[in-house]
N, C-alpha and C positions, 0 to 999 in steps of 0.2 A: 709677573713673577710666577715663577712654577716652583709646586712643592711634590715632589715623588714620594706617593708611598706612605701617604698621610692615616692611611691603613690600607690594610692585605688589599693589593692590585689596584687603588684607590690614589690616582693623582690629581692636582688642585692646580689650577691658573688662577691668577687673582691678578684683577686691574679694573683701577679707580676705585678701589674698597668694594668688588663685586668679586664672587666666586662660581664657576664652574669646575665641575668635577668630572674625571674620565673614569670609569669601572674598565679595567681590564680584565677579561679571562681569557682563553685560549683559543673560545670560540669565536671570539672579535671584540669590540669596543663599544661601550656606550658612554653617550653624553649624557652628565644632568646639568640640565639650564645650558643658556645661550647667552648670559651674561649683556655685553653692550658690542657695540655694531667693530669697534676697534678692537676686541680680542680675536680675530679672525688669523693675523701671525703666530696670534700665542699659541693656538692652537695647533698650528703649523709645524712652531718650534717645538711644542712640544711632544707631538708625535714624533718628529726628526728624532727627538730626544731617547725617547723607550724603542725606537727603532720599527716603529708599524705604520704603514701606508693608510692614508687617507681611508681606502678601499675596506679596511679596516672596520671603518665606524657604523655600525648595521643600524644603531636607535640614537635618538635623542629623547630623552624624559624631561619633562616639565614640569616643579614643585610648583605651579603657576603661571598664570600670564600674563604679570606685569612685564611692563616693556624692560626692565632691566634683566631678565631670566630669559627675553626674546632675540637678542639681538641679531645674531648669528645663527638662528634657525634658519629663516626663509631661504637664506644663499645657500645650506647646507641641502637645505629638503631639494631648489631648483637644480645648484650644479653636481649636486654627487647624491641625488634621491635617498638622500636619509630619513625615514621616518617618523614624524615625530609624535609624539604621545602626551596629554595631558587628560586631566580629569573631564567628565562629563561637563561637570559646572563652570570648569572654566576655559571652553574652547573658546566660546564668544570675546571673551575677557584675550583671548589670544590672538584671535584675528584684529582685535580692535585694543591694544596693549594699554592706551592712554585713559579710555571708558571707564572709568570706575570710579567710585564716590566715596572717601575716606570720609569717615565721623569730625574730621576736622579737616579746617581750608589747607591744602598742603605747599599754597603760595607763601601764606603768610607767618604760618605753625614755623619754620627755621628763624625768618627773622627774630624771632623771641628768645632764639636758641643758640645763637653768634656760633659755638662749638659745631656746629653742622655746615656752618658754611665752604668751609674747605671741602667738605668729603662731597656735598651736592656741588658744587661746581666742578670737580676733579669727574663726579660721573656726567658732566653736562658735555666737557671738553671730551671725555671720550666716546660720544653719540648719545646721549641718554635721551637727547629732545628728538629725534629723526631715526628712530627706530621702526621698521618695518612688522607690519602684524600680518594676520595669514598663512599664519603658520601651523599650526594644528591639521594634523593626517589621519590622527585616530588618536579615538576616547577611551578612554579606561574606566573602570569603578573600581572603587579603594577594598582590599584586602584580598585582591586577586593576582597572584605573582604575575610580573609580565613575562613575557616571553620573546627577554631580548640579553645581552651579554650582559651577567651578573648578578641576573635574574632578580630585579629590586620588587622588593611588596609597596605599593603603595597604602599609605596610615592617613584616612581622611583627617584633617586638622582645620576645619572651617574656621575664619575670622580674620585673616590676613584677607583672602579672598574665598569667595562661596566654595572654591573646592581646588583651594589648597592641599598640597598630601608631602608628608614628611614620605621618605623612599629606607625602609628596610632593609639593609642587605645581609641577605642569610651567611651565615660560615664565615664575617668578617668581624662580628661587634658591632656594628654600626649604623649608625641612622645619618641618613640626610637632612638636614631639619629644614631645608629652603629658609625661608622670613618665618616660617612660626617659630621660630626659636631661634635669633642671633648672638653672636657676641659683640658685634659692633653696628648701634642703631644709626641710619645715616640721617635720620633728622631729629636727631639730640648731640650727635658728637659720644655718647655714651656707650663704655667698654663693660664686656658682661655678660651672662646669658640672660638675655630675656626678648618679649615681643616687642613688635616693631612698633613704634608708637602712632597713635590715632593719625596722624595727618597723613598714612598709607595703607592705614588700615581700616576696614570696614565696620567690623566691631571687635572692640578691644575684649571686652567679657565674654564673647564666643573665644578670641583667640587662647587666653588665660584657661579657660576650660579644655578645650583643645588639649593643653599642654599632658594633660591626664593619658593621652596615649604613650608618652615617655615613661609611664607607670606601669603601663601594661605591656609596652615593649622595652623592658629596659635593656640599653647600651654602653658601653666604654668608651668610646666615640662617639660623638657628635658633629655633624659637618654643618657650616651654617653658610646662607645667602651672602651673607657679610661679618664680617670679621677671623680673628683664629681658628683652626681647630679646637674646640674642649674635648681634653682626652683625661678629664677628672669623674665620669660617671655621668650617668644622669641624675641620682637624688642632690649632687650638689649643684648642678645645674638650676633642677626646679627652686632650690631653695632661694639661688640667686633673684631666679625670674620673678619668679613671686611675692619675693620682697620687694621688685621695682615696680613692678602692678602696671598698673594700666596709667598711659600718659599720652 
């Protein structure tokens, strides 16, 4: 599914309840996230769409590296040398997408949760288990603009993973929230903003703390890992989040 224009030069693919985001400006294109290994047409489609050639895409950004934000890096970075960017702390976590130890077992955490099982099998069925890692070409540290098309600031936001970063974008409203801030958790089945729940995350009270940079960056837009756009503010956001705490 594509959404154009989700804000100022800001288009969205979504598929299996995961989100990539294109930044467009004039200078060329960037990616955030790499979603799962089967968005690689949508991608396709959707540049066919806004009319810009592959050639087009100078960065790919990474709010992280779990394997569902990976999927379609490695083929991007080998057949068409896209660069790709993620935080210092979570390059490892990007070469090796599976590696990482949630506060809770993330086998067993759904079965308790029935509503989650449609959305984990819908991202199983489109590659989530046979994702490729190795992706990471260069690091970044948070609050330093990149210096790639749309120019995003990375906002460290530790607890989803060691170095997670929500992505700024100046002149638009908007923040990228990756998984620190969702409106649809995929292992609850639950619609809303707030964090991703223990069984994918590392610690939940770092994440919830975290959230504090939506206070100091405030936006009208919110783009998240999974689920809708929130284009209601940030203070009602946090309100949402905070009331569902930590799970």
């Amino acid at each position: 599914m594509l959404r154009l224009n989700v804000s100022d030069g800001v288009h969205v693919m979504t598929h299996a309840y995961v989100n990539s985001y294109l930044i467009e400006d004039q200078g060329g294109l960037t990616l955030v996230d790499a979603g799962l290994p089967s968005m690689w047409p949508i991608l396709l489609e959707l540049l066919e769409t806004i009319g810009r050639p592959i050639d087009d895409l100078e960065a790919m950004v990474l709010t992280h590296g779990h394997f569902d934000h990976v999927g379609i890096a490695a083929r991007l970075r080998r057949d068409h040398h896209v660069p790709v960017y993620v935080h210092g702390h979570d390059v490892e976590l990007a070469a090796h997408p599976y590696r990482y130890t949630p506060q809770r077992n993330r086998l067993l955490y759904p079965l308790f949760r029935p509503a989650s099982l449609p959305v984990l099998g819908r991202m199983a069925l489109a590659g989530a288990l046979h994702v490729r890692g190795g992706t990471a070409s260069r690091s970044f540290a948070h609050s330093e603009q990149l210096q790639v098309p749309g120019g995003p600031i990375p906002r460290h936001t530790p607890g989803h993973t060691a170095g997670h970063c929500m992505l700024e974008l100046p002149g638009r409203d908007t923040m990228i929230t990756g998984d620190a801030l969702v409106t649809l958790d995929p292992y609850t089945g639950k619609t809303g903003p707030q964090i991703v729940a223990s069984a994918a995350t590392q610690d939940t009270n770092q994440a919830i703390e975290s959230l504090k940079v939506l206070e100091a960056y405030p936006t009208t837009t919110l783009l998240p890992g999974h689920g809708m756009p929130w284009q209601l503010g940030t203070p009602t956001a946090l309100r949402h989040a905070r009331a569902v705490g930590e799970h």
